[in-house]
Every structure is written in structure tokens, then in C-alpha cells.
C-alpha positions in Angstrom: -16.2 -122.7 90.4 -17.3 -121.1 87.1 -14.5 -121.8 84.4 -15.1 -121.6 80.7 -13.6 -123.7 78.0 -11.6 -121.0 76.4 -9.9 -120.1 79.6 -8.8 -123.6 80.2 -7.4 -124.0 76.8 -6.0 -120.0 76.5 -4.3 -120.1 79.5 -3.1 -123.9 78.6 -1.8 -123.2 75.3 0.1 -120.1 76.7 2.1 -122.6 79.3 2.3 -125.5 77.2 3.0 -124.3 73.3 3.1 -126.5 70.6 3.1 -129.4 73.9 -0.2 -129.2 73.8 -2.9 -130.0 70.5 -6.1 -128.7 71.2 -9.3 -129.7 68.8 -13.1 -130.3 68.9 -14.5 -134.2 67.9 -18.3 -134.9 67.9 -19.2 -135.0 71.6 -15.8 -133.1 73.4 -12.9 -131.1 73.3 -9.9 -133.1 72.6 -6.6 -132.2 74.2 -3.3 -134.2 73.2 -0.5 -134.3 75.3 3.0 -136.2 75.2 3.0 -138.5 78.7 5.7 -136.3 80.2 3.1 -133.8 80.6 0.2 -135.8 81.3 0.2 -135.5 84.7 0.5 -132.0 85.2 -2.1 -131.1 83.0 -4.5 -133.9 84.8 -3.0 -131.7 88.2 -4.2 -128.5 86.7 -7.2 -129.6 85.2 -8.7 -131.0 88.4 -7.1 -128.0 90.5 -8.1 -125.2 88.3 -10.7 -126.1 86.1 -12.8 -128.2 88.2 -13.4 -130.7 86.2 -13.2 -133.6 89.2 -14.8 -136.5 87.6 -13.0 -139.0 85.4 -15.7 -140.9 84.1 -13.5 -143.2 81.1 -10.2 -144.3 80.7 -9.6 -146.4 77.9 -6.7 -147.5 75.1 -6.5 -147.8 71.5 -3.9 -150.2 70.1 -2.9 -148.1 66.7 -0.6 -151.2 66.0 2.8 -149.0 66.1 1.4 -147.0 69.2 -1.0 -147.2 71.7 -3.6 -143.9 72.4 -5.0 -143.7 75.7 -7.8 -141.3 76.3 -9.5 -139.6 79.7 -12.8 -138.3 79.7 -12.8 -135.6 82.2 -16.3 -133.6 83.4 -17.0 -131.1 86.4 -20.3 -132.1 88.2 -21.6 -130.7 89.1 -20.4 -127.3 88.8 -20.7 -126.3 85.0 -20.9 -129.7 83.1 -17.4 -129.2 81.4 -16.3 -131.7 79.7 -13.2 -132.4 77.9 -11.2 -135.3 76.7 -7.7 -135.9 77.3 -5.2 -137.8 74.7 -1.2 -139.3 75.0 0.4 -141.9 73.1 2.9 -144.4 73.6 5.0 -146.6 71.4 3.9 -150.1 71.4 7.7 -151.2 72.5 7.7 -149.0 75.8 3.8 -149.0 76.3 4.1 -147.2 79.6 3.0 -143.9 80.9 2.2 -142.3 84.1 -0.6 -142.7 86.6 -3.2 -140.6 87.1 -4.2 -142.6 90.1 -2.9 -139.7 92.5 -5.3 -137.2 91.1 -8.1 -139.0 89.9 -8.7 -142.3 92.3 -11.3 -143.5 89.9 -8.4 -144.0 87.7 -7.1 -147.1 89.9 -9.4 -149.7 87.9 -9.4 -147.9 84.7 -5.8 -148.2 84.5 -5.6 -152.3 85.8 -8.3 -152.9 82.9 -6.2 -151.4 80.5 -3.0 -153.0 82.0 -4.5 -156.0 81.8 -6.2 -156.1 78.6 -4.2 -153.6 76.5 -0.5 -154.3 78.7 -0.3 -150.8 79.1 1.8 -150.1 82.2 0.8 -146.8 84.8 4.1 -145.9 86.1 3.4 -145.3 89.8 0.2 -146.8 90.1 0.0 -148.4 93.7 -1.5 -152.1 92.7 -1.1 -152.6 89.4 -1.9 -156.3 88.7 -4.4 -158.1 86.5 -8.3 -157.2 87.0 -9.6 -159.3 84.7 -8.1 -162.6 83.6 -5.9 -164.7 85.8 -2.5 -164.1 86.9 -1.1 -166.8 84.7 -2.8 -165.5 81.7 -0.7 -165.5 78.4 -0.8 -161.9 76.3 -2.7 -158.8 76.6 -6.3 -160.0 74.7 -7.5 -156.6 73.3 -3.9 -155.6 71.1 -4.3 -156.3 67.6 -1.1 -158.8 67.6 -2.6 -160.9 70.1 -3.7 -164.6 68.5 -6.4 -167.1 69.9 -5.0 -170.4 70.2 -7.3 -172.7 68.7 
């Protein structure tokens, strides 16, 4: 499947309006979404872009609100690679799974859950990866304090 980046983002910004922030960074193409649309445009993205790899999921604590990014590729097809971006408000820091589309996603999202306590509505085992059940706090947010 040959697809180019301004198809992906011409025919996105025609179904998505002003949902959708499209930008270039350094290394990718950034696209922002709210969460409500996050997992349609992950659907369409795999679907009709080809870009089938998710190679990163990671968080950002931004103190008032959390960004997640994706960084998305098609192998090995055209090396296409764009990055995907939501927020959430630090006081309901949850937002969908993307387990159902991208199953690479199922660790990605327990690290973050577990590190960043960023929940993945959905997501069919989401428990702690890292640290112990009974660990206190999310380690990674900038609120979180080291007993001494």
C-alpha cells in the first residue's frame, strides 16, 4: 500500500476540521487529537494508511495535564511515519485504549499506567508492570515526593 503523507492528512483534515491539529517537529509529523477521537483516527490510520507498527507510547506530565504521544510507522511498506498526540487533565487522567488496534500497545499503556497513573479505558489487563501492587503514587508525575 502506497499512501503519501499529504493524503493522510488532506483527507483527515476534511473529516476531522479544526478536531484535528496537524504540524511538522524535528523527526515527524505531529497530529493532535482530543481522546474522543483518538481511536478512530488510530482505526483509520492502521486501516487506511498502513502505518501498522506502533513502535512508542509514552506520557508527559505538563503538571495541569498529561500528553500522551504514539509513534506510528508502516514497515515495511513506505516508511511513513507520524506521531500521534491527546491530552488529558491531570484530575480525570484517563483515555482510551488503543490495545484493540495496535496490540503492541498492551505494555505501553501498563508502563504508563503504572508510572504516569494514566488510565486506558478498555484495556483488557490493566495492572502495574513495574513496581509492586502495593506501591504508593505514580513515580514519574511531577507531584510525586520520595519519602526519605
Amino acid at each position: 500500500m502506497k499512501v503519501n503523507l499529504e493524503q493522510i492528512t488532506a483527507e483527515l483534515q476534511t473529516n476531522m476540521g479544526d478536531r484535528l491539529e496537524v504540524y511538522p517537529d524535528a523527526y515527524f509529523t505531529v497530529l493532535k487529537v482530543m481522546p474522543a477521537d483518538l481511536l478512530t483516527l488510530m482505526v483509520y490510520l492502521r486501516g487506511q494508511a498502513g502505518l501498522n507498527y506502533l513502535a512508542n507510547l509514552t506520557a508527559t506530565d505538563l503538571k495541569e495535564e498529561f500528553e500522551i504521544s504514539y509513534h506510528l510507522y508502516a514497515i515495511p511498506d513506505n516508511g511513513l511515519k507520524i506521531e500521534i498526540k491527546t491530552r488529558c487533565p491531570r484530575d480525570r487522567a484517563e483515555i482510551p485504549s488503543v490495545f484493540s488496534v495496535y496490540p503492541t500497545a498492551d505494555w505501553q499503556e501498563r508502563e504508563v499506567f503504572d508510572l504516569m497513573g494514566i488510565s486506558f479505558q478498555d484495556h483488557p489487563n490493566l495492572v502495574r508492570v513495574l513496581l509492586p501492587d502495593d506501591f504508593a503514587g505514580h513515580p514519574l508525575r511531577k507531584d510525586y515526593r520520595k519519602e526519605a
